[in-house]
C-alpha positions, 0 to 999 in steps of 0.5 A: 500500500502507497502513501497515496493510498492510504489517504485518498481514493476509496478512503474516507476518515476513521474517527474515534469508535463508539464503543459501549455508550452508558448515559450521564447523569448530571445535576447537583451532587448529594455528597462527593464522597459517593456521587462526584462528577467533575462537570460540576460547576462547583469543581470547575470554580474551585476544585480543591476545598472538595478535593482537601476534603475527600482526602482526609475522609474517603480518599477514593470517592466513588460515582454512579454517573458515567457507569460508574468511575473512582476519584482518588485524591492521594500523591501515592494512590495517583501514582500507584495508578498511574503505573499499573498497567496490567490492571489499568487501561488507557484505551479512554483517557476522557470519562464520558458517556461511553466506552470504547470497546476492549479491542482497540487496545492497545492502539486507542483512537489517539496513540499514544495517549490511548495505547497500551504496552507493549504498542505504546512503547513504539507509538511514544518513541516516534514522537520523541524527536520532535519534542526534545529540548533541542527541537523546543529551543528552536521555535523559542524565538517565533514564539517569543515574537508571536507573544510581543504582536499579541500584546502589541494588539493589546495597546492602549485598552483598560481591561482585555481577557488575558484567557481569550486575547492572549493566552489561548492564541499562543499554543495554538500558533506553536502547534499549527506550526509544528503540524503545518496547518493553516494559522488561520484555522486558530478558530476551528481548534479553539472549537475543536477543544472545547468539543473534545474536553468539555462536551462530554455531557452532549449527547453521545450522536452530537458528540460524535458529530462534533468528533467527526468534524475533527477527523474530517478537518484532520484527514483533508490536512493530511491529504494535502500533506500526502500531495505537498510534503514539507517539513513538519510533523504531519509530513513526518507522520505520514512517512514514519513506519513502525515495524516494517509498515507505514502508519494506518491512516488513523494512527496518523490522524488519531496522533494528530488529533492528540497533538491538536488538543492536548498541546493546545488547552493544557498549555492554553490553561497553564498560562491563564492560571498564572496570570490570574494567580499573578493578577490576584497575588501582587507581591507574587507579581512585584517580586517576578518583575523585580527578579525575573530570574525567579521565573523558572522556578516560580512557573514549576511552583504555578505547573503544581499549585494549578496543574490543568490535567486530569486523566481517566483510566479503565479498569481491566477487571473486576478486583478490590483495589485499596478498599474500593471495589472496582468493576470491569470498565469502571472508570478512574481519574487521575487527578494530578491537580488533587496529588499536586496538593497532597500534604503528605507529599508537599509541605504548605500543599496549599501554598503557592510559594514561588521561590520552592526549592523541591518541587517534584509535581506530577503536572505533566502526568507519571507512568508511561503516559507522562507527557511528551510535549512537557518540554515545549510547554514549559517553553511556551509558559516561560516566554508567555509569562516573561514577554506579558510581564516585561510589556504589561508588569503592572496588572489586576483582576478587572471583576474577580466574579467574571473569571470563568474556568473550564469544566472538565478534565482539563482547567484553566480560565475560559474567561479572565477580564485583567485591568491594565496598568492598575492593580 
């Protein structure tokens, strides 16, 4: 099979699979211990009073929503998951209304975020070259440039939403870049996430719909590639090989899909959540204009304190792990942000203190699935955050009630009005 004829003739998209659908039921949560749900607008306000409090009384909450999932809370059950991959799948990394079926692993839709071993292994190590710290270094100064025009539009307004004006653009163009799309398309990925991270209360034919979209966009990008090669990642997927062949079309296409979301809302949120930490925090804010040096390390201190990401994981099979009964296909999130604030793990857990020395956060995830693209997030946190304070040190929460935050397994401000010049 050519190249040509994996992704054109007869040959349409292969979206993710339907799988087992189970219905959600949203709505006010009795007691969070025994019926949570991460869509809640509570959660997405502010997850971690419910979180601190889940830890010292039920550290594993369970649900009936979704079909049934377990939210651990503690650093070392977190871990212990996160590792276990015999007992744990990673065919979902999204809890939602449905499932997809045991035999997509260890492939997933998305590899290899979805995979499981051995596959994963294989799946990873394709995409290391691109996101090695010599291969981040080199999109620094575009980056560094494309944050200076976005502030530059930002001339002379009082109040400007720092979520939507400016942090969300910048992930989006280093990712559109990487893959060789259009930069204009900005818009479509903004929706693309959203659909992808946030939608999962839509009912299960809308959602796919929405997904479809995804593909549909992604397949016709990469039959241009297939007629144009050029040098970028989605050429170098479509010409990769992986034991002795070249990728199925939705590997690709699944690998694409991961890339779009992930690299774009994870990112997108950390810068958000630093600059309404920076915002709400001026001696935080006054000592990283005064000693910007400080930078690195206080980013590390702002990836724990407000880590975006959760995962899910499946469970293989029925089994009494830790106290909790668990039962095929039940669902579990792995909340990084929960294990972040662990104070068996952290001293002043629920601190943001900018200059700790001994940080070893989990923001980026443990275990195989530890995020591959951590170093070029930290790169577009690290300039996002120095070119906002070297252009604009000066800055407030214009109304701290219009600040709003994703629901989800990814958080971070949607919306985030800062006033200008005054804090």
């Amino acid at each position: 099979m050519t190249v040509d004829d994996r992704f054109t003739g007869g040959f349409r998209k292969q979206g993710p699979p339907t799988g087992t659908r189970n219905e959600i039921v949203t709505g006010p949560v009795s007691d969070w211990a025994t019926d949570f749900s991460h869509l809640e607008p509570e959660w997405a306000a502010d997850p971690y009073p419910i979180q601190d409090d889940l830890r010292a009384r039920c550290p594993i909450a369970h649900t009936g929503r979704f079909g049934g999932g377990w939210l651990p809370t503690r650093y070392e059950d977190v871990a212990a998951i996160a590792y276990d991959t015999e007992r744990f799948s990673s065919r979902s990394i999204i809890m939602s209304n449905y499932r997809p079926p045991a035999e997509i692993a260890p492939v997933g839709a998305t590899p290899p975020i979805s995979s499981d071993p051995p596959f994963h292994h294989d799946a990873r190590r394709l995409l290391l070259p691109a996101f090695t710290k010599k291969a981040v270094a080199r999109r620094e100064e575009a980056t560094r440039a494309f944050c200076h025009s976005l502030i530059d539009t930002l001339k002379g307004a009082d109040v400007v939403d720092a979520a939507r004006d400016y942090a969300q653009h910048i992930p989006i163009r280093v990712i559109a870049d990487m893959l060789g799309f259009p930069p204009e398309d900005g818009p479509r990925f903004s929706r693309f996430v959203e659909s992808a991270l946030e939608g999962v209360n839509l009912p299960p034919e809308e959602r796919m719909a929405r997904m479809d979209e995804l593909f549909d966009y992604l397949y016709a990008q990469i039959r241009d590639h297939v007629d144009n090669p050029r040098d970028d990642l989605t050429t170098y997927l479509v010409d990769a090989e992986l034991y002795g062949h070249k990728l199925q079309p939705n590997h690709v296409a699944g690998t694409i899909a991961l890339l779009l979301i992930a690299g774009i809302d994870t990112t997108w949120s950390a810068i958000g959540a630093s600059l309404w930490h920076l915002a709400k925090t001026p001696a935080d804010r006054e000592r990283l204009v005064a000693e910007p040096a400080l930078l690195p390390t206080a980013m590390e201190e702002l990836l724990r304190a407000y880590a975006p990401v959760t995962m899910a994981r499946l469970v293989k099979q029925d089994m009494h792990w830790r106290g909790a009964e668990m039962r095929a296909d039940d669902w579990v999130l792995l909340s990084f942000p929960a294990a972040n604030r662990d104070p068996e793990q952290f001293e002043r857990a629920g601190e943001v203190v900018i200059d700790r020395e001994v940080n070893r956060h989990v923001a980026f995830g443990l275990g195989i699935h530890r995020c591959v693209g951590s170093h070029l997030a930290r790169m577009e946190l690290r300039v996002a955050l120095e070119v906002w304070l070297e252009r604009i040190p000066v800055f407030g929460l214009a109304d701290p009630t219009a600040v709003t935050w994703a629901a989800g397994q990814v958080r971070g401000p949607r919306t985030l009005p800062l006033r200008l010049g005054r804090a």
